[in-house]
Each structure stands twice: as C-alpha cells, then as structure tokens.
N, C-alpha and C positions, 0 to 999 in steps of 0.2 A: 504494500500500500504506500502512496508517494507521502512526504511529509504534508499537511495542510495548515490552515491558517486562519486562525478564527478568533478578526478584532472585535474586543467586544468594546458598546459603544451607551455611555449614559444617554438615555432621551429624556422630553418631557413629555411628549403627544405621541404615543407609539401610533397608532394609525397615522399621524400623518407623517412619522418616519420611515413607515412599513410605501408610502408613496411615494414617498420622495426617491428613495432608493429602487424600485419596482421601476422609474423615471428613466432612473440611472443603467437601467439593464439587469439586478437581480430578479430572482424570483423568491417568496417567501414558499421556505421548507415545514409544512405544518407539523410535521414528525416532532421539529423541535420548537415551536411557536405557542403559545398561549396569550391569556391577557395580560401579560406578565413581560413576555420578549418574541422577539423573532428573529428567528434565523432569515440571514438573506442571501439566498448560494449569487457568486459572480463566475462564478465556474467548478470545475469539481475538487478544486484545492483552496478555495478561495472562498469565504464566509465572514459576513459581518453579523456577528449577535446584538442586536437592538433591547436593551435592558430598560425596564420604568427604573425612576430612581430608586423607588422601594424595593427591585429586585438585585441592584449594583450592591446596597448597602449590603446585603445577605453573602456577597463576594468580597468585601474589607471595609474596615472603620476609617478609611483616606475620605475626604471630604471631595466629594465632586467638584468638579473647577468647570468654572465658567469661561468652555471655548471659545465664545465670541471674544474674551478678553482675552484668552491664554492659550498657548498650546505646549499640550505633551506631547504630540506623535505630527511625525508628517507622513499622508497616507498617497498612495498613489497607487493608477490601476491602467494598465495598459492597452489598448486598441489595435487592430491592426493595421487601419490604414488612416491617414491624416483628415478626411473629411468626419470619420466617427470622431475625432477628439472633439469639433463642435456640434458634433449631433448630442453626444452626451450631456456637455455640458448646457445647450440649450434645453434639450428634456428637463434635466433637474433643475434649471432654473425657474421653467413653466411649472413644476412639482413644489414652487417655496425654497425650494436654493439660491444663493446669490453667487450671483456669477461674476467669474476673475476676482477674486479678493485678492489674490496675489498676482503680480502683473506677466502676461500671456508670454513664451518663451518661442520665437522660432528661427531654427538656425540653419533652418533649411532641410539637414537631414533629419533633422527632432524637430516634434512641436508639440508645446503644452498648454493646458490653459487649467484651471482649478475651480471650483466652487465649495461655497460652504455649506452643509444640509442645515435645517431650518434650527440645529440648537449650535450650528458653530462652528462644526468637526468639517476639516478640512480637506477635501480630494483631491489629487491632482490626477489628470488625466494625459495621456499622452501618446504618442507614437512614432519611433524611428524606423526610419529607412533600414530594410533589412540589407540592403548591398552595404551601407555602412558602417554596419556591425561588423562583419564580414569582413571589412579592411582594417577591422580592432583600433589600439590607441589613436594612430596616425591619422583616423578621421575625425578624432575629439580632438587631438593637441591643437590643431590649427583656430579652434571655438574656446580655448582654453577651459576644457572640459576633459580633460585627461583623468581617467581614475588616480587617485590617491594608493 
C-alpha cells in the first residue's frame, strides 16, 4: 500500500467546507464523514479531514489558531496541465474561497496561483511543465528556483 496523507483541517461550517473543497475537485468519503468531519479524497493518497472545532479539541489541548491571521502549514496540490490551475482556483472561489491571497507565480514552465477556503487555510495550486522536470536543476537554476 503507497504511503498517504491525511491533513486534517479545523472548520467552523462543515457543510460549507464539505463545498468549498467538492469546488476544489474532492469528493466526500462517507465511510469516514459524519456531522462531526469529513473526509475529502483528492486522489487515492491524498485526503483532507475536515474537523468541527469540537471534534479537533478531542485530537489535542493546542488552541486552534486563527488562519486568516496565521499560518502553520503551506499546503499545495498539483494539476496536470496549466489551464486546470485556474479552473480550480476559480471553482473554489465561486464555493467562498478567496482567491490569490498570495501573489500568482508564472515562470513559464511553473504556474501557481492559491486561495484561501472560507476559515483561512491556504492552497496552492499548480502545475509544471513535464519536459522541464525532465531536464532537472538546470531548468530551475536559470528562475533561481534550484532545490536547496
């Protein structure tokens, strides 16, 4: 079985979290959903768990932080070809997302853009040129986007 990955995510309106991401391209997994959370598969390694606050607290005594103000994670999710990165991002923002919080990235072979879901949490979205994976560092260095 491959490793997977499952952010979980405080809400305050789970229905309109459970929309906002449905927006975004998941689907809600009712195996693991109640009026409580919901699973949201983005593919079959890839899951966002959607928690009311009263079901976060029952996970740790850490005080929920307010992402509009703050951030603990930078989340990001991949597309395959360049016109999906604003397809997504315009769905979720017709879903109560705000769109580009963080300012849009295109460098030709990359292109990103982000929005926020309706309590804060932040997406980015994107998609590279697969020939230019393929020619590895020497296609970042020149964007000064070299892995570290």
């Amino acid at each position: 079985m491959p490793k997977m990955i499952f952010v979980n995510l405080p809400v305050t309106d789970l229905p309109r979290s459970i929309a906002f991401y449905e927006a975004m391209g998941a689907s809600k997994n009712p195996m693991f959903s109640d009026d409580t959370a919901a699973c949201m598969v983005f593919s079959d390694t890839i899951h966002a768990m959607l928690l009311t606050h009263d079901k976060w607290r029952t996970f740790t005594d850490r005080p929920i932080p307010d992402a509009h103000r703050s951030a603990q994670v930078a989340l990001c999710l991949s597309e395959d070809e360049k016109p999906g990165v604003d397809r997504v991002i315009d769905a979720a923002a017709s879903a109560g997302g705000q769109a580009d919080p963080n300012p849009k990235q295109d460098y030709g072979f990359m292109y990103g853009r982000s929005v926020a879901d309706p309590d804060g949490h932040i997406w980015e979205v994107m998609w590279m040129d697969p020939a230019a994976v393929a020619q590895g560092p020497e296609a970042f260095a020149a964007h000064d986007l070299a892995p570290a």
